[in-house]
MIZARO-603477 format. One record per residue (C-alpha): residue number from 1; x, y, z. Coordinates in nm, 2 decimals. Layout:
// MIZARO-603477
[NUM [X Y Z]]
...
This chain:
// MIZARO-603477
[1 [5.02 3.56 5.75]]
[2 [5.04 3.19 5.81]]
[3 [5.43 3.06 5.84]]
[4 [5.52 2.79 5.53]]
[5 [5.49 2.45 5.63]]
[6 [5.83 2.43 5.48]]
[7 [6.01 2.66 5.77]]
[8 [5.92 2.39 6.09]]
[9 [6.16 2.14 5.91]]
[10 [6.46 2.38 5.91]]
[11 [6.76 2.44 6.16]]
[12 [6.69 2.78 6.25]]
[13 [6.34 2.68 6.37]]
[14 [6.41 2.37 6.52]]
[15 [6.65 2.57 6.71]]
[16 [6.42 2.84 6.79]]
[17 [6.12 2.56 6.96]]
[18 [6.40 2.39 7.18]]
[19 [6.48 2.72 7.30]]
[20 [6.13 2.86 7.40]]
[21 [6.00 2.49 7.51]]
[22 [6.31 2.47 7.73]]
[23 [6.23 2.79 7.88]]
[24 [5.91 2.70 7.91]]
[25 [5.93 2.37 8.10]]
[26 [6.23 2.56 8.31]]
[27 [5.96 2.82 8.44]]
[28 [6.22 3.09 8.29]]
[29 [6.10 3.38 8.13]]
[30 [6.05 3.37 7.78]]
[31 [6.22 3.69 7.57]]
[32 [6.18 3.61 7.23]]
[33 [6.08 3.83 6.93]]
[34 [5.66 3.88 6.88]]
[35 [5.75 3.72 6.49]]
[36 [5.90 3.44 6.66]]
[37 [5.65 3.38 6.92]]
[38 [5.41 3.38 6.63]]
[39 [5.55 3.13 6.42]]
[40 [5.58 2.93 6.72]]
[41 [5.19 2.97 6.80]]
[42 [5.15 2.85 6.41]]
[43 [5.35 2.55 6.44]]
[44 [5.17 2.44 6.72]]
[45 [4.87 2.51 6.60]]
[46 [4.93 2.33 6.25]]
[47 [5.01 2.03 6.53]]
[48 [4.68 2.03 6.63]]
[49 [4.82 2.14 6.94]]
[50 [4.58 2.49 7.03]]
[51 [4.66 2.55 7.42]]
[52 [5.03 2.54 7.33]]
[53 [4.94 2.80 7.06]]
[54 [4.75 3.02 7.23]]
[55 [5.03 3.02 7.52]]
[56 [5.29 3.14 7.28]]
[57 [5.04 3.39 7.18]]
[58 [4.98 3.52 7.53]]
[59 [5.35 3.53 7.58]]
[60 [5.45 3.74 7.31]]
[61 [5.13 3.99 7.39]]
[62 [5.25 4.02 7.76]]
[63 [5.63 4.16 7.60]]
[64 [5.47 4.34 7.32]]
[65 [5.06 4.42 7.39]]
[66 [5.03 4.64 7.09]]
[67 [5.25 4.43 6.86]]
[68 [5.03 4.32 6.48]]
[69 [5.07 3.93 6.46]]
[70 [4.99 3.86 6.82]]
[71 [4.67 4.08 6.78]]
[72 [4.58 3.95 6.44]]
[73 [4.60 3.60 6.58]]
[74 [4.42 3.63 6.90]]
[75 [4.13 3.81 6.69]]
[76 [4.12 3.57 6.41]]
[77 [4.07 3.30 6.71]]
[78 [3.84 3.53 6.86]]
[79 [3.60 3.55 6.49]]
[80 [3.63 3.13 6.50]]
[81 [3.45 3.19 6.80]]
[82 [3.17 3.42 6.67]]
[83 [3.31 3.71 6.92]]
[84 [3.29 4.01 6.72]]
[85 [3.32 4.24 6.93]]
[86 [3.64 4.10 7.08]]
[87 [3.84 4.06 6.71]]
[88 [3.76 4.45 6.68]]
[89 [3.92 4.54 7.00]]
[90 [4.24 4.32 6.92]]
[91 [4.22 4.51 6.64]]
[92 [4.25 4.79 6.78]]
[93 [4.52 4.71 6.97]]
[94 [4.76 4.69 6.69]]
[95 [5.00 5.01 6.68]]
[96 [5.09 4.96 6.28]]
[97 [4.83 5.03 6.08]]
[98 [5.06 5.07 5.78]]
[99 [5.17 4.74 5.87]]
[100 [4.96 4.51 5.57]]
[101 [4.84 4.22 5.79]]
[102 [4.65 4.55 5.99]]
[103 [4.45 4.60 5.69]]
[104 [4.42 4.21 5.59]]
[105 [4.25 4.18 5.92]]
[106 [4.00 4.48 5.85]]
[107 [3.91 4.31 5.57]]
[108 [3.85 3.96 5.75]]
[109 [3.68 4.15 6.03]]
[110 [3.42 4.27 5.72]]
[111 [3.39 3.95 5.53]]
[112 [3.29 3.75 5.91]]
[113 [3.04 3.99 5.95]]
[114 [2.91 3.89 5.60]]
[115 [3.02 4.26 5.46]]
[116 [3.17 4.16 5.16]]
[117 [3.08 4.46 4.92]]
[118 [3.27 4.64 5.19]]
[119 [3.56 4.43 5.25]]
[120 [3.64 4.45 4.88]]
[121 [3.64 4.80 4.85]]
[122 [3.86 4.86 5.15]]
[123 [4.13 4.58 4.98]]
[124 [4.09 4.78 4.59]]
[125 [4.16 5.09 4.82]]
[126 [4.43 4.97 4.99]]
[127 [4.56 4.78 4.72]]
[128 [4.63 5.15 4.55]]
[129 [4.89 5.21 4.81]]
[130 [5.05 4.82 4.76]]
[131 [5.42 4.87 4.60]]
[132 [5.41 4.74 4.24]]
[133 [5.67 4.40 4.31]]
[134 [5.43 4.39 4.59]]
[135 [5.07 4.35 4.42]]
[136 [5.14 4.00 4.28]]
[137 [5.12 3.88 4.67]]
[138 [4.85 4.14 4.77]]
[139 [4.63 4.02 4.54]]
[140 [4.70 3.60 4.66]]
[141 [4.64 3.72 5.01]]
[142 [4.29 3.88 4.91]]
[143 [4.20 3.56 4.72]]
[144 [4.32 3.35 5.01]]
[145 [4.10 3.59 5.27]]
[146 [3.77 3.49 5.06]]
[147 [3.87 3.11 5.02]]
[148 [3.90 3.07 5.36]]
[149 [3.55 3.27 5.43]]
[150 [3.42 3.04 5.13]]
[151 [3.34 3.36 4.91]]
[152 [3.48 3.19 4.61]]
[153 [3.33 3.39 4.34]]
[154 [3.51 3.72 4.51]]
[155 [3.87 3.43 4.56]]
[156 [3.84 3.34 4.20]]
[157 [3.77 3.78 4.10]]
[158 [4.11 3.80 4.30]]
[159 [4.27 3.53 4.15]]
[160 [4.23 3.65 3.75]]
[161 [4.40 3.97 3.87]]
[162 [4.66 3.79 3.92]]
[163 [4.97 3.72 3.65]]
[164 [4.93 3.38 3.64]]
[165 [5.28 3.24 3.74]]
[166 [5.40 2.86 3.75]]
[167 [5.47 2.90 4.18]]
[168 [5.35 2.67 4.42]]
[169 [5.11 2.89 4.63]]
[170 [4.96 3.06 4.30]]
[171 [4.85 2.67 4.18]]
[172 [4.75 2.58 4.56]]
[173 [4.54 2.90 4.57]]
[174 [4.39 2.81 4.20]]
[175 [4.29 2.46 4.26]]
[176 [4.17 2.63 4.58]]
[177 [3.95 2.81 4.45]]
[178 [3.84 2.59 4.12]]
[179 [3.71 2.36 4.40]]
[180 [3.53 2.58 4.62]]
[181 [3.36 2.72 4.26]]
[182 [3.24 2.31 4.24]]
[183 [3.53 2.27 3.93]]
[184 [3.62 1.96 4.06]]
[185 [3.82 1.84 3.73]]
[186 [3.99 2.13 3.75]]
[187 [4.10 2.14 4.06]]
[188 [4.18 1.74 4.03]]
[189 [4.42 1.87 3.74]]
[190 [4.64 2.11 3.89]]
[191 [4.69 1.89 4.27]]
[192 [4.82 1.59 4.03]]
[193 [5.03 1.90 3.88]]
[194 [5.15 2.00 4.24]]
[195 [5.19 1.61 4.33]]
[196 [5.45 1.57 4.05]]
[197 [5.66 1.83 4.20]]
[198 [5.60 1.76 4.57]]
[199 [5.54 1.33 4.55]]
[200 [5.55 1.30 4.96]]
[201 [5.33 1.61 5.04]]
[202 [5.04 1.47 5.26]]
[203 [4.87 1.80 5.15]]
[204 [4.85 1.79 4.84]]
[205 [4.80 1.43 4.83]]
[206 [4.49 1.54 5.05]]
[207 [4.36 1.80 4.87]]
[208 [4.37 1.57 4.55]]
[209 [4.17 1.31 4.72]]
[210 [3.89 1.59 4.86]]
[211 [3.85 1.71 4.49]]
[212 [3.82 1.30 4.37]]
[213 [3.54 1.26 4.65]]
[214 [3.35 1.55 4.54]]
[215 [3.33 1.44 4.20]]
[216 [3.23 1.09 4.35]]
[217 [3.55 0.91 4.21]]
[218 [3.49 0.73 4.55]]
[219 [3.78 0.49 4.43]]
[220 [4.01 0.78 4.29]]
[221 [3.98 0.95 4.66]]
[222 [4.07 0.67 4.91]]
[223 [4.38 0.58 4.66]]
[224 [4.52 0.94 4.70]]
[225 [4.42 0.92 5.09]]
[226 [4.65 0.62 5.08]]
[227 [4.90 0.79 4.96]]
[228 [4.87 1.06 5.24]]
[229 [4.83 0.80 5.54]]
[230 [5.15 0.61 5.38]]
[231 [5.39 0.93 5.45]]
[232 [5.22 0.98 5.78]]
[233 [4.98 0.70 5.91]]
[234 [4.89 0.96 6.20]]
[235 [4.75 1.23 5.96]]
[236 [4.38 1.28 6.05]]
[237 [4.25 1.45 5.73]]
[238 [4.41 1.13 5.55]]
[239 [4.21 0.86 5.80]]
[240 [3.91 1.07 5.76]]
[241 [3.88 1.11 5.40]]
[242 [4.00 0.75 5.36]]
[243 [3.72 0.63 5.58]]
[244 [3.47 0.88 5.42]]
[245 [3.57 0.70 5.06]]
[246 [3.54 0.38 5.18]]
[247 [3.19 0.43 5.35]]
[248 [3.07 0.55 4.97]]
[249 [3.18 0.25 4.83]]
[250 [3.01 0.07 5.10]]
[251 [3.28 -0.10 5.23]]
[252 [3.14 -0.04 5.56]]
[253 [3.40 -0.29 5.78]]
[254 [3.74 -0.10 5.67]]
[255 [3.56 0.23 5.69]]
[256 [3.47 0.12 6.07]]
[257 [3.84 0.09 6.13]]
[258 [3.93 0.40 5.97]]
[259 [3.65 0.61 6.14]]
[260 [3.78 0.48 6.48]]
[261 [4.15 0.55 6.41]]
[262 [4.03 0.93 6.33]]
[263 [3.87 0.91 6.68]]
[264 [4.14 0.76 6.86]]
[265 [4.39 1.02 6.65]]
[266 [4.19 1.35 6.74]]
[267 [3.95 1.23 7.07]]
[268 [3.92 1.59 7.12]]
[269 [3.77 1.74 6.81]]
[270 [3.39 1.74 6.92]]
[271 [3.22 1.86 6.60]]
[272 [3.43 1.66 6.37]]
[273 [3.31 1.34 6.62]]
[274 [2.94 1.44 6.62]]
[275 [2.93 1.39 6.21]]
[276 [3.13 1.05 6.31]]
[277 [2.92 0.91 6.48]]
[278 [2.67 0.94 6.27]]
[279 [2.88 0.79 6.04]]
[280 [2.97 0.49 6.27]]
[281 [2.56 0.45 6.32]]
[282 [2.58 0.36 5.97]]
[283 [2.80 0.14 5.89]]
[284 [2.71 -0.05 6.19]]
[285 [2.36 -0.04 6.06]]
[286 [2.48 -0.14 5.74]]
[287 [2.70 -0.45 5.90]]
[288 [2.36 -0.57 6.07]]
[289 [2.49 -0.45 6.41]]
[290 [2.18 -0.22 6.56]]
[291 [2.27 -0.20 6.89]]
[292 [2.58 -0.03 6.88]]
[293 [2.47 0.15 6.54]]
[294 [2.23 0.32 6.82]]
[295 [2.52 0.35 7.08]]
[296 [2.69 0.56 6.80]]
[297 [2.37 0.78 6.73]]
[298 [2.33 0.89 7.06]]
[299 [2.65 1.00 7.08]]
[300 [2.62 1.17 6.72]]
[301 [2.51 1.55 6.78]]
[302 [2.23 1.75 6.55]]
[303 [1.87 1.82 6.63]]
[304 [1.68 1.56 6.81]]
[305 [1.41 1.55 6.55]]
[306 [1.66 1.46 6.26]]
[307 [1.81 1.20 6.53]]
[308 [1.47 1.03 6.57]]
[309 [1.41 0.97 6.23]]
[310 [1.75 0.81 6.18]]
[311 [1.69 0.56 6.42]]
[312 [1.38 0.50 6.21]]
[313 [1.60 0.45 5.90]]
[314 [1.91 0.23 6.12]]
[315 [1.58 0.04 6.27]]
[316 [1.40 -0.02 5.94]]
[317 [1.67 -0.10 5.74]]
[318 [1.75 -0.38 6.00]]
[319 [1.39 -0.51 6.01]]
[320 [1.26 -0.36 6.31]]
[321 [0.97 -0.21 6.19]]
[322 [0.76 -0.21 6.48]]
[323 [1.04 0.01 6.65]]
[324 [1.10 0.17 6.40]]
[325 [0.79 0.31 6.30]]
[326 [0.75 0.40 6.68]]
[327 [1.06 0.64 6.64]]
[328 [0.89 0.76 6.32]]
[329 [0.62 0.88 6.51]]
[330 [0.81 1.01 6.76]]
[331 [0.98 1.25 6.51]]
[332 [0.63 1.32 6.38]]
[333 [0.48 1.42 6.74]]
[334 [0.78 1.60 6.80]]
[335 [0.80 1.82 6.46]]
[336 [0.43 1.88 6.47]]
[337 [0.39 1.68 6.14]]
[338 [0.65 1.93 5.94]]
[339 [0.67 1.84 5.57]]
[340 [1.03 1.78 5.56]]
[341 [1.02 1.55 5.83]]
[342 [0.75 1.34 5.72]]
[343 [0.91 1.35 5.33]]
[344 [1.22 1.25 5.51]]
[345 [1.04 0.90 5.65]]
[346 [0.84 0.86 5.33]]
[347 [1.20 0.84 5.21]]
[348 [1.36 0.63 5.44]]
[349 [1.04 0.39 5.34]]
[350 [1.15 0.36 4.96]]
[351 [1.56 0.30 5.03]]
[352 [1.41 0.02 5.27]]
[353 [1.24 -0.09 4.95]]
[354 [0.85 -0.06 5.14]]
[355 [0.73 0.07 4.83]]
[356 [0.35 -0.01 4.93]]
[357 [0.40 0.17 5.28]]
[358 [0.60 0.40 5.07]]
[359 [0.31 0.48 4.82]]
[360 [0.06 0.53 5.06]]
[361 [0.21 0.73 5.30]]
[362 [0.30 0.98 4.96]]
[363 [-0.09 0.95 4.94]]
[364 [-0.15 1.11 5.28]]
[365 [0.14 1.33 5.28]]
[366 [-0.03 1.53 4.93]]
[367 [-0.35 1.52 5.16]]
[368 [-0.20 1.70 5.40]]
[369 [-0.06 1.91 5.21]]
[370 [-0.31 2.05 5.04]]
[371 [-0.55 2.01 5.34]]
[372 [-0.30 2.31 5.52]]
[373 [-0.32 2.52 5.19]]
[374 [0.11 2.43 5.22]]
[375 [0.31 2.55 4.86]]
[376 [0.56 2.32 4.99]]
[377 [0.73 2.22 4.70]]
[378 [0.93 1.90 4.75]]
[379 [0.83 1.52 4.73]]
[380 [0.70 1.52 4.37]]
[381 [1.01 1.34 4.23]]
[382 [1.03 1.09 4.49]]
[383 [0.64 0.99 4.44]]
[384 [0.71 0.98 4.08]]
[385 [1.00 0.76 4.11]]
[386 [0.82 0.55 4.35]]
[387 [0.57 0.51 4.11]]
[388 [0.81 0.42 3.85]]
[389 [0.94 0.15 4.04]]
[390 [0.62 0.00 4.06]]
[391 [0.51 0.05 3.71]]
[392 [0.23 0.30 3.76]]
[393 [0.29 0.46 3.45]]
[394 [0.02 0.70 3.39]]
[395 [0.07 0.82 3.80]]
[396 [0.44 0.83 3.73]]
[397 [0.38 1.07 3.43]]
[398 [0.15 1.28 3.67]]
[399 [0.39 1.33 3.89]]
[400 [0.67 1.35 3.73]]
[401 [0.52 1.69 3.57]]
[402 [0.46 1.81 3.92]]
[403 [0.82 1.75 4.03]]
[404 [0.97 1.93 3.72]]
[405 [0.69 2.24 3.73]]
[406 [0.70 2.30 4.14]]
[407 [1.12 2.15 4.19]]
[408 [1.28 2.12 3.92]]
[409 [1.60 2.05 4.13]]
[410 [1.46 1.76 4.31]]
[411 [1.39 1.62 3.97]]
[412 [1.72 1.69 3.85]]
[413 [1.88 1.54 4.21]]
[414 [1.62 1.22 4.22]]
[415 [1.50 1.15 3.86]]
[416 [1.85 1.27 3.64]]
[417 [1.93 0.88 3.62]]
[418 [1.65 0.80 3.38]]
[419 [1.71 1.10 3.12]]
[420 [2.07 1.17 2.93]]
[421 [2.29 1.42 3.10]]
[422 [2.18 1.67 2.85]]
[423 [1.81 1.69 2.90]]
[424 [1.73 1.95 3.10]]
[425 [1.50 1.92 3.44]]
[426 [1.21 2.16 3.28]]
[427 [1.19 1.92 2.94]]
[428 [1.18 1.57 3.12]]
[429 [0.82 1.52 3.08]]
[430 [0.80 1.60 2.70]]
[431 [1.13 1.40 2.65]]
[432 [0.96 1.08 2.82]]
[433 [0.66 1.15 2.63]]
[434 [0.86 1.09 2.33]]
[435 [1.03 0.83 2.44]]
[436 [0.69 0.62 2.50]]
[437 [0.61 0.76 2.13]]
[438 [0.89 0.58 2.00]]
């Protein structure tokens, strides 16, 4: 179990970090309780600060090997790391098996390996033996175990077997899961509920701007990321969200400045970076600034393939089209003509507004699709919309049943603008038909 963030601001813990880091930079031998050692190895880690954790960690297993939270946390680092096999033998390690975080960690073992039928009948089991004043908090820390695994259907099965209380960590774990669901609204609701009681908790305040970006109240989310980076201007989550906010709203210079304090806050976070780079590439792009919108591409990670058609986009949209149809065929060469990648520079043609280019490349792309006998499904909706921008009606009605019969998601995702909210994909065609009617 994770320590409350509330515990690092008291006395007793204070006191407890001076003594082990003054043991600790003293080369004395540190003789400390596994609990304590543990709590320790969470503060540190909820510092961003994982070598310091993991030495606290190795400490407490050198002066108690078989002790539960030392094991537990060495395996859970070991399943962040895809080592299986490891997690099960620090597992095994753990004397207590009555203790509760021994069976917890069964269960997470089961849900990382994807065996989630399993896991939940090993928690219903075990929740049989849970103490009745103890069942309320067994059943939060089985609908926190799927939240953090992103089974939110089995969180939110967890959560109605709750009694619904008016406690902090049953609200957290509620908007929790309301947002992992996709209930955006809902979750919103109960983080400005949390807010009121907690006004200077960067958490919530971060959580509430994460719900307000998914629900693309762009405006809503860098406010409340504001609010986050005012009681700590260090926070990354704040800088990040702040900078992802402003990108959507296109203000591409402050998101620039926020992107690079995120760097210069965690320089050692490489996946995070990779996906900010990317980011960088295009607000540079978007601020006319090509050169170093490349710079930051190249530094971005992901497939090379994807990579090469970016630079496309970054090139086009900045009117280098000889260059950038050169990358485009690159990607093409590369891919072996793969649908997705050529749908995904037919694309980048139409948001650089080269509908012609646009239209006739759709032309060839059909061809070759039906020329390899491909039930490749997407692009429909795009040609009909393309078509629509350039007012060929009866083609844009052709297509437009296509995209509804063969995707009706992409339709939904690429032609929803045009119909009302309650019109559903499959009925677009016959509600336009009646719409020209009229």
């Amino acid at each position: 179990m994770q320590v409350n963030e509330e515990y690092f601001d008291t006395d007793d813990f204070r006191e407890l970090l001076e003594s082990y880091e003054t043991s600790i930079e003293a080369g004395h031998p540190v003789f400390m309780d596994a609990d304590d050692l543990v709590d320790i190895a969470d503060y540190y880690n909820a510092h961003d600060d994982y070598d310091k954790a993991v030495e606290a960690i190795d400490y407490a297993l050198e002066l108690y090997p078989r002790a539960t939270l030392p094991n537990v946390f060495k395996a859970r680092d070991a399943l962040m790391k895809g080592d299986f096999e490891a997690a099960r033998q620090y597992a095994d390690n753990i004397e207590e098996h009555d203790d509760p975080d021994y069976h917890y960690l069964q269960a997470e073992l089961l849900v990382a390996e994807d065996r989630i039928d399993e896991a939940d009948r090993y928690l219903r089991e075990y929740g049989k033996t849970v103490d009745a004043d103890e069942y309320q908090d067994f059943v939060k820390d089985c609908a926190n175990l799927y939240i953090d695994y992103d089974v939110n259907d089995k969180a939110y099965e967890w959560m109605l077997r709750c009694k619904a209380d008016d406690s902090d960590d049953f609200k957290e774990l509620m908007a929790r899961t309301l947002f992992g669901l996709g209930k955006y609204n809902d979750s919103e609701r109960i983080f400005n509920e949390l807010i009121d009681r907690h006004p200077f908790s960067k958490h919530y305040w971060n959580a509430l701007a994460s719900a307000q970006f998914m629900r693309q109240d762009y405006s809503g989310s860098v406010s409340s990321s504001e609010y986050a980076i005012a009681i700590d201007p260090h926070d990354p989550e704040g800088l990040l969200t702040k900078a992802n906010g402003l990108f959507q709203l296109e203000n591409y210079d402050e998101a620039l400045k926020y992107y690079q304090r995120y760097v210069e806050e965690v320089p050692e976070d490489e996946p995070a970076l990779e996906s900010i780079y990317m980011e960088l590439a295009f607000c540079y792009s978007h601020n006319r600034q090509i050169d170093k919108a490349i710079e930051m591409l190249d530094k971005a990670g992901g497939d090379a393939i994807d990579k090469m058609v970016v630079k496309g986009h970054l090139l086009l949209e900045n009117e280098r089209v000889e260059e950038a149809l050169e990358a485009f065929q690159t990607a093409i060469t590369m891919s072996d003509s793969t649908p997705s990648v050529l749908l995904r520079i037919i694309v980048s043609l139409y948001d650089n507004r080269y509908l012609t280019a646009c239209y006739e490349m759709f032309g060839k792309y059909f061809e070759y699709i039906r020329a390899t006998d491909s039930e490749y499904p997407d692009g429909y909706a795009y040609m009909a919309l393309c078509c629509y921008d350039m007012g060929r009606k009866s083609e844009f009605l052709h297509y437009l049943r296509e995209a509804v019969k063969r995707n009706p998601e992409e339709a939904r995702l690429v032609l929803g603008f045009l119909f009302p909210d309650d019109v559903e994909p499959k009925d677009y065609y016959e509600h336009y038909l009646q719409h020209l009617k009229q």
